[in-house]
C-alpha positions as CSV (number, residue, x, y, z in Angstrom):
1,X,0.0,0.0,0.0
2,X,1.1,3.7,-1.0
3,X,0.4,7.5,-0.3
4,X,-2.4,8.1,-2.1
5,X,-2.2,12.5,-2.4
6,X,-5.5,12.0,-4.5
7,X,-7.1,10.7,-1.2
8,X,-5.1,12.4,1.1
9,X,-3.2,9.8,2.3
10,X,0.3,10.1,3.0
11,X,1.7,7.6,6.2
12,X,5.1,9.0,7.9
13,X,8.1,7.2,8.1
14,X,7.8,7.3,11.9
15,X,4.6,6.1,13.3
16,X,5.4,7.1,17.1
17,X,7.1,10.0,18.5
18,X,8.5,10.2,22.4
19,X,7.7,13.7,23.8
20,X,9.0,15.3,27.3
21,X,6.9,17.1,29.7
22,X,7.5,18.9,32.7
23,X,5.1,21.4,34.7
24,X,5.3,23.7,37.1
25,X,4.0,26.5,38.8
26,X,3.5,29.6,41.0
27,X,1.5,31.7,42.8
28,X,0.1,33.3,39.5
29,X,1.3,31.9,36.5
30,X,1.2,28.5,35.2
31,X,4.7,26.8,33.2
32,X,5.0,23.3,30.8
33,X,7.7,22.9,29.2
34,X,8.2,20.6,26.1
35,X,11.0,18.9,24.4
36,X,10.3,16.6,21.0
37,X,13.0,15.3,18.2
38,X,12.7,17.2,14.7
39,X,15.4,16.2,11.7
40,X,15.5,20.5,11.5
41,X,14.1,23.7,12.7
42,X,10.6,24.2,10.8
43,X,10.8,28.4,11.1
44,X,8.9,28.8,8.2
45,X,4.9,28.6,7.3
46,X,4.9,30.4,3.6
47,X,6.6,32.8,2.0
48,X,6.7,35.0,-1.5
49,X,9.1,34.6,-3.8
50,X,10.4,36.8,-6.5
51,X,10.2,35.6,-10.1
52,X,10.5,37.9,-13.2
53,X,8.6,40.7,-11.6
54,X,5.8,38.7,-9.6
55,X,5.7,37.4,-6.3
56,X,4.9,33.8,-6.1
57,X,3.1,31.8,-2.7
58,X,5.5,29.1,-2.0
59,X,4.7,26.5,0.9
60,X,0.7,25.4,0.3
61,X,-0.4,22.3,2.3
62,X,-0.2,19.2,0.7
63,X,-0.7,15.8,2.2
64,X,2.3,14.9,4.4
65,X,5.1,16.4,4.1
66,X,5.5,20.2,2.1
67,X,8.6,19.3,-0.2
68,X,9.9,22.4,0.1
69,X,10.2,22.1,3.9
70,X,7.5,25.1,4.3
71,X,5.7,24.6,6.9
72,X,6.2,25.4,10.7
73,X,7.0,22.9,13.3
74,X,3.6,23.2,16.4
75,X,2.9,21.7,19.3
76,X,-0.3,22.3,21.0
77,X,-2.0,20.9,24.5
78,X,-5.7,20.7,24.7
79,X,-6.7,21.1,28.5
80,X,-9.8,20.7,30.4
81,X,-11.3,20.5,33.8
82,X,-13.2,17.8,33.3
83,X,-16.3,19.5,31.7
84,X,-15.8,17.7,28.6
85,X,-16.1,14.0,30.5
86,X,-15.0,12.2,26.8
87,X,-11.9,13.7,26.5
88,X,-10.3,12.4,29.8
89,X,-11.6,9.2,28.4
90,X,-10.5,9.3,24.6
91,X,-8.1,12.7,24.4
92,X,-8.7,14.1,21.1
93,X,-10.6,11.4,18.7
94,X,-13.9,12.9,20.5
95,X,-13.0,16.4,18.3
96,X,-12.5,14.5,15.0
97,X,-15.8,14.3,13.5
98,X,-16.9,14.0,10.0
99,X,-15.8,15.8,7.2
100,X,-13.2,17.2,8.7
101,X,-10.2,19.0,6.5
102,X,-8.0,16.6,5.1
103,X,-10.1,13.6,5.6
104,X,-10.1,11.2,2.3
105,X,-14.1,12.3,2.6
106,X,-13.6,15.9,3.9
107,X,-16.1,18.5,3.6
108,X,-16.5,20.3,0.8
109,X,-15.8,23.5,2.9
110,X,-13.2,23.9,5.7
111,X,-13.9,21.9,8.8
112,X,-11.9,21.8,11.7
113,X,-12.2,20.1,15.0
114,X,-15.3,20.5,16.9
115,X,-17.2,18.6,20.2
116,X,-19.9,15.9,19.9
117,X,-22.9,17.7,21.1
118,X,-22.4,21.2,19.7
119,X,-23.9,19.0,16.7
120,X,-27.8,17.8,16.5
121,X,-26.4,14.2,15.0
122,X,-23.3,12.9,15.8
123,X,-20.5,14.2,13.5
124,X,-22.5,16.0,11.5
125,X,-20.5,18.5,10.6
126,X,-23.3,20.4,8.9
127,X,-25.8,20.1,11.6
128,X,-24.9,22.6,14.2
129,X,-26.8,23.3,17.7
130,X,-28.4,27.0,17.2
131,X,-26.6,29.6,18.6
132,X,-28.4,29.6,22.1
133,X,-27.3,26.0,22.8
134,X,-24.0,26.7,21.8
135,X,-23.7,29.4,24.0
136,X,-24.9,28.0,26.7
137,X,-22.1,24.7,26.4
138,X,-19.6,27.2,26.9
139,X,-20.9,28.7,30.1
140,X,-21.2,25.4,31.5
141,X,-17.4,25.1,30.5
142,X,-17.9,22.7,27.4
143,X,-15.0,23.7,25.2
144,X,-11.1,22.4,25.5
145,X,-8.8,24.9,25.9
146,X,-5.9,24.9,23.1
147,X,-2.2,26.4,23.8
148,X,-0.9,26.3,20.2
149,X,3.1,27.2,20.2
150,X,3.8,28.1,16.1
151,X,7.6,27.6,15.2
152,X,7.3,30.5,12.5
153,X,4.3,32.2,13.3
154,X,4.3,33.0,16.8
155,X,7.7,31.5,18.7
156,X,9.9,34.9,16.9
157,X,7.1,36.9,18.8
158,X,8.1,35.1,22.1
159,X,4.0,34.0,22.0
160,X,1.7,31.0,21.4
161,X,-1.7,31.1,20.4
162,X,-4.3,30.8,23.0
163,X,-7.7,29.0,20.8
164,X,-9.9,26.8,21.9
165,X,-11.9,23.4,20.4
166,X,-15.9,23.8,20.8
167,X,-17.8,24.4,17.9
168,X,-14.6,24.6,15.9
169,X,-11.4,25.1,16.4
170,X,-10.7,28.9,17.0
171,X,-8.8,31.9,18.4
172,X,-10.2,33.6,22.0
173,X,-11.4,36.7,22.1
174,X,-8.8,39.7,21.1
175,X,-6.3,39.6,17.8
176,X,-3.9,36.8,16.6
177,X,0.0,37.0,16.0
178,X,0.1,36.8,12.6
179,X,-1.6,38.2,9.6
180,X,-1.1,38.0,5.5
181,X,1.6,40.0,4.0
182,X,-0.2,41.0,0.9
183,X,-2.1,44.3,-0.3
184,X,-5.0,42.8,-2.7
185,X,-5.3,46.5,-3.9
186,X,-1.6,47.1,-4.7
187,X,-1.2,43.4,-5.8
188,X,2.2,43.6,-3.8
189,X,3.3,42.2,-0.5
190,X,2.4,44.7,2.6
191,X,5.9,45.0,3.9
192,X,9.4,44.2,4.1
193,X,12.5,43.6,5.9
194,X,14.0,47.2,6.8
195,X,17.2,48.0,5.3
196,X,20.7,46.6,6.6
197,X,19.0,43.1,7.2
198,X,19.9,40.4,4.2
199,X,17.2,39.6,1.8
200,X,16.2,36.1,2.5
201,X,17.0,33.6,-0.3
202,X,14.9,30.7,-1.9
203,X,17.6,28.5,-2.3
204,X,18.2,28.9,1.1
205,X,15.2,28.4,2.3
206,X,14.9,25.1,0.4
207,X,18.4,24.0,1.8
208,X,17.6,24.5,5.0
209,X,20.6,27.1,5.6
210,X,18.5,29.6,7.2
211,X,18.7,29.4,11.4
212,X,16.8,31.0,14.4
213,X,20.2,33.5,14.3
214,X,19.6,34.7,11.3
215,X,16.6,37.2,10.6
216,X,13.6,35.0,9.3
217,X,10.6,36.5,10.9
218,X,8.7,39.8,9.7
219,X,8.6,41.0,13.7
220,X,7.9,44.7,14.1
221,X,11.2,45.9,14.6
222,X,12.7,44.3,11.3
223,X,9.7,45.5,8.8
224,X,9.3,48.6,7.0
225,X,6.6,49.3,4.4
226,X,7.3,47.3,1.2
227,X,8.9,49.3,-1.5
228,X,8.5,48.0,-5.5
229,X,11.9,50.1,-6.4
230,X,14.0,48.1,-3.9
231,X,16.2,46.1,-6.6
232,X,14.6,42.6,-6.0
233,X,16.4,39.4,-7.8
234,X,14.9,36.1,-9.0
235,X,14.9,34.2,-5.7
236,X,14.3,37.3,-2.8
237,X,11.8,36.4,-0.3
238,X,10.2,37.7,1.7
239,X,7.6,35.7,4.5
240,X,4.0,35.8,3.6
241,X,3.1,36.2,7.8
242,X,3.5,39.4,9.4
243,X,3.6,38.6,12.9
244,X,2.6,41.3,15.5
245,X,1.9,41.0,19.1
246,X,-1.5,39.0,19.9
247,X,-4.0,40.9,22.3
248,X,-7.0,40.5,24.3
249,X,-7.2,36.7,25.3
250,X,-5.7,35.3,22.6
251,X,-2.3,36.6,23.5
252,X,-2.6,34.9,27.0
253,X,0.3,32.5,26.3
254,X,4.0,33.4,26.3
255,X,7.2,31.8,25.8
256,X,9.8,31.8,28.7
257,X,13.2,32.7,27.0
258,X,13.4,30.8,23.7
259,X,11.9,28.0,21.4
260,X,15.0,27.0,20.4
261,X,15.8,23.9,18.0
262,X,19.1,22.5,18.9
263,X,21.3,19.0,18.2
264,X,17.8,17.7,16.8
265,X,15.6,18.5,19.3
266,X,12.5,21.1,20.6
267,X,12.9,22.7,24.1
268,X,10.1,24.8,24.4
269,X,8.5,26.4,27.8
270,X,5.4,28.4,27.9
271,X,3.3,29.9,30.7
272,X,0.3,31.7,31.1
273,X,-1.7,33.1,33.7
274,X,-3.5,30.6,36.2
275,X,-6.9,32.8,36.3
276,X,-6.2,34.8,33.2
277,X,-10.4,36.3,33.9
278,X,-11.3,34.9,31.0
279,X,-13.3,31.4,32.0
280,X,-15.3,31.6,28.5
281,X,-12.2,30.9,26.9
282,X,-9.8,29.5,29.5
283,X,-9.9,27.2,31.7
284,X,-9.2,28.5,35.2
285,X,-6.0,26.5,37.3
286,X,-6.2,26.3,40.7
287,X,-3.5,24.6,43.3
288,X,-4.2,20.8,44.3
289,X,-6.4,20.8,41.1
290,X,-6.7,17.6,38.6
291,X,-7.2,18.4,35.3
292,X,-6.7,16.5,31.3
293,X,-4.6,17.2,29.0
294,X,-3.7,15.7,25.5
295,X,-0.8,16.8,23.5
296,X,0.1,17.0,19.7
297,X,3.0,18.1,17.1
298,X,4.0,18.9,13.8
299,X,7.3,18.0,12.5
300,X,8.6,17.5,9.1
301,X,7.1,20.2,7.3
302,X,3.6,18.4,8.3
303,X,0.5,20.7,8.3
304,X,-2.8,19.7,8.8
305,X,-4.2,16.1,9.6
306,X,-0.7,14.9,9.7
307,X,0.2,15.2,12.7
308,X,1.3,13.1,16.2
309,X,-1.1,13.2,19.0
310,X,-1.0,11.2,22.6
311,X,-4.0,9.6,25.0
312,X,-5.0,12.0,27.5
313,X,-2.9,11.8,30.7
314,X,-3.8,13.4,34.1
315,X,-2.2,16.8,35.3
316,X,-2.0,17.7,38.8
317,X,-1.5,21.0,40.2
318,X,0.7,19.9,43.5
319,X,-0.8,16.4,43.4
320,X,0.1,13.1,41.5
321,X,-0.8,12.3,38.0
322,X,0.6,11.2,35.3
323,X,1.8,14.9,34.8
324,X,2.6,16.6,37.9
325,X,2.9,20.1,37.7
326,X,5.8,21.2,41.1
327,X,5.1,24.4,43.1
328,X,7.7,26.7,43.3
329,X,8.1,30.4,44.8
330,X,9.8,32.8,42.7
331,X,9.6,34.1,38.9
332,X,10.6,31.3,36.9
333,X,10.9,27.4,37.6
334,X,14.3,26.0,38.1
335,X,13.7,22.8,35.7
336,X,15.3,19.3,37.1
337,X,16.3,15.8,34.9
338,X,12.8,14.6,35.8
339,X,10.3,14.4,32.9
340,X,7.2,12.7,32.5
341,X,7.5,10.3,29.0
342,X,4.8,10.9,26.5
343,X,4.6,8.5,23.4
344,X,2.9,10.2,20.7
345,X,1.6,8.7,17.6
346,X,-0.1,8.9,14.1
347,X,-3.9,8.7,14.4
348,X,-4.8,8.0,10.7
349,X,-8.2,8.5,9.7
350,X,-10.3,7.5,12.7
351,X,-13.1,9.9,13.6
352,X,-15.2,9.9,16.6
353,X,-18.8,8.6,14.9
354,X,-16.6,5.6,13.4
355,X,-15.6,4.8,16.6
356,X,-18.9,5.1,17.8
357,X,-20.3,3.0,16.1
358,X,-20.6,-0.8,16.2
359,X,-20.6,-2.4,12.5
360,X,-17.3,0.1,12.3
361,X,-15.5,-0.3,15.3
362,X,-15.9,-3.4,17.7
363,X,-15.0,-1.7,20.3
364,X,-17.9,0.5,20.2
365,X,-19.4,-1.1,23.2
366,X,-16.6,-0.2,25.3
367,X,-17.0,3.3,24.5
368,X,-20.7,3.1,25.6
369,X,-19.6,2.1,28.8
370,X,-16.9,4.7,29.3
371,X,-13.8,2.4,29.0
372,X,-10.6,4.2,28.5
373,X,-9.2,3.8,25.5
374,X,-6.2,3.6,27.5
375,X,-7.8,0.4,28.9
376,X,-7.8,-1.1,25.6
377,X,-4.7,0.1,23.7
378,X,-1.6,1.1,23.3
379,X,0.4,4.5,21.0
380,X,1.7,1.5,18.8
381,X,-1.7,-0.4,18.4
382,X,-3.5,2.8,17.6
383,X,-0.8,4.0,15.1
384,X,-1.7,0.9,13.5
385,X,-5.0,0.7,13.5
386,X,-5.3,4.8,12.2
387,X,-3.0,3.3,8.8
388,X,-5.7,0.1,8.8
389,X,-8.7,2.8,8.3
390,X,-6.8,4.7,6.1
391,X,-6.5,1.5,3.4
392,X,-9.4,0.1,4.5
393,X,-11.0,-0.1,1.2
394,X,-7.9,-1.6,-0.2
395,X,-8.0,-4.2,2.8
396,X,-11.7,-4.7,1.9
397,X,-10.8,-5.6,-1.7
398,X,-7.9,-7.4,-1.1
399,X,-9.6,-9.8,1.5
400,X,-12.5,-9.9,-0.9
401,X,-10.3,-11.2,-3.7
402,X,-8.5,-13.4,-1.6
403,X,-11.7,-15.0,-0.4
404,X,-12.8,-15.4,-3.8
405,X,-9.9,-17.1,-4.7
406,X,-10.3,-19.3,-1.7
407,X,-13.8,-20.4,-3.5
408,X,-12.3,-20.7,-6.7
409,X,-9.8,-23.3,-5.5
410,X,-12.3,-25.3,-3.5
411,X,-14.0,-25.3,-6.5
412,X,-11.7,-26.5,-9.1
413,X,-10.2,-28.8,-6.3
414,X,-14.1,-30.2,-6.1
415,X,-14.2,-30.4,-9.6
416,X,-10.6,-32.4,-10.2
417,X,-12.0,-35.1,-7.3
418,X,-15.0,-35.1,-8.8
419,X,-13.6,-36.0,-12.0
420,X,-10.9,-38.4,-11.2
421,X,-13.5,-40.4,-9.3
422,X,-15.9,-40.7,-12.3
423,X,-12.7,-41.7,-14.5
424,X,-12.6,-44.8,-11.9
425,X,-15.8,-45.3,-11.9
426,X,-16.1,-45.6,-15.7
427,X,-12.2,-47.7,-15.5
């Protein structure tokens, strides 16, 4: 079986991925810090590139991999209180419903994640409660809280993104880091780096030659408005993001020092306010608190679908789980050798209804009666089981054709008998 970029399939090399955790925090303000293996830094989402007078997109999401190597290494944490009773159960399968973007049957609009019952009929994606419903989950604290840490378009900013999974997957209240570099009116890019800083190169770019030293990012203090005059070459670029500093609740989340990428590996901490007095789109962390959490990244110029999630473990805030988050006094944690193993892996294309439902998944009737999945399988068993749904109707056919097969032989094995006995009867 193959990647099949008509269906969007494409299966990484790697099927699981270990991921370090630690947590900590103080008085006010809540710290995790992550570490993951990447083959190289992915600093870059899209950019524009200079051809004979035109400025070309380079970096679109493709299935798997971008070739080009455009496309940001994340990692995100959805978190809840236990509002959303599923997700301590199942993590993240409960927000992949149908037709979600880059499903083999995807919508033919953009669907992202959303929760069970902000729809009338399970995973129907085109079904949603009416507003008043919805409104009323999320005062009763039915959303999962998202911290979304972007390697190109948030970490030069010292920021992640603060969204949140309910209805769909979107920002919190206030503005995001990063915008579109492009003046439709002008039919030119918005702005550029300011004088004295190199001109990024495609060929670069490509080679992966371009570092967190160098200056990748369109932050405000290397942009200037984007002049047409400015002598650009076959092979300038210039990042399609401009980033800017979030605000309102959706710049909640910073970044303690540096996401840095070094000897093939993520460190990343981020921290954000326990009570950030936003409880419609965060949820609130108090000491000796339990609380869920599920984790996720892209790596590998992956976008998308294609990513590596884990089951949900336990976080506790001064108590044992299977993340414990330390107190400390002072500013910052003082981080030890002690980390809490995370084995993340590639889902595949299993949705929530699927799993739900009992001429799909045999396990159904475990999920009815609130078995963990945790119970039942293993990172490795699920990583397989996501790559079985994704060639399932190849499996389907190829069992079919090896049944028929089966008959055939019986058949012609039946018929030689059948023959040689009337031979010796007629001897």
């Amino acid at each position: 079986m193959r990647d099949d970029p008509e269906r969007n399939i494409a299966i990484p090399a790697d099927l699981t991925v270990p991921l370090q955790v630690q947590a900590a925090y103080n008085n006010t303000t809540m710290f995790f810090r992550y570490r993951w293996p990447a083959q190289k830094p992915g600093i870059f989402h899209d950019v524009l590139r200079y051809q004979d007078g035109e400025w070309i997109v380079e970096g679109k999401a493709v299935p798997g991999s971008q070739p080009d190597g455009l496309h940001e290494d994340r990692a995100a944490m959805m978190l809840d209180d236990g509002s959303v009773p599923e997700f301590g159960r199942y993590g993240g399968y409960v927000t992949i419903g149908d037709g979600l973007a880059g499903l083999t049957d995807e919508a033919p609009e953009e669907v992202t994640k959303y929760l069970p019952q902000t729809r009338n009929r399970l995973g129907a994606w085109d079904d949603k409660a009416d507003d008043a419903k919805l409104a009323a989950q999320r005062e009763a604290g039915y959303f999962l809280d998202l911290w979304h840490w972007r390697g190109g378009r948030s970490n030069p900013l010292g920021e992640a993104d603060d969204q949140s999974v309910a209805d769909e997957r979107g920002g919190d209240a206030g503005k995001g880091a990063y915008s579109t570099n492009w003046d439709k009116d002008l039919n030119q890019p918005k702005v550029m780096f300011v004088s004295g800083h190199d001109t990024l190169k495609w060929d670069d770019i490509k080679a992966g030659n371009v570092t967190q030293d160098n200056t990748y990012a369109l932050i405000p203090a290397a942009t200037v408005p984007y002049d047409q005059n400015a002598g650009w070459q076959n092979g300038d670029v210039i990042p399609r993001r401009i980033l800017t500093p979030g605000e309102g609740s959706r710049g909640n989340i910073g970044v303690v020092g540096e996401g840095r990428w070094t000897d093939g590996y993520w460190d990343v901490t981020l921290s954000r306010a326990l009570d950030t007095g936003s409880p419609a789109d965060d949820k609130i962390l108090k000491d000796q608190g339990i609380y869920q959490v599920a984790f996720a990244i892209h790596r590998n110029a992956t976008g998308g679908r294609w990513h590596y999630v884990s089951l949900p473990e336990n976080l506790g805030l001064g108590r044992s789980g299977g993340i414990t988050a330390t107190p400390f006094q002072g500013t910052n944690p003082t981080w030890g050798d002690e980390w809490a193993d995370v084995t993340l892996f590639y889902p595949g294309q299993v949705t929530w209804p699927m799993l739900n439902n009992a001429n799909a998944h045999a396990g159904a009737e475990y999920i009815q009666r609130g078995v963990p999945v945790a119970f039942r399988h293993s990172p490795e068993q699920l990583a397989n089981y996501g790559i079985e749904q994704e060639f399932k109707p190849q499996i389907k056919r190829q069992w079919l054709l090896t049944l028929l097969a089966g008959i055939l032989l019986i058949a012609a094995f039946g018929f030689a008998l059948n023959a040689t006995l009337s031979t010796r009867k007629g001897a």
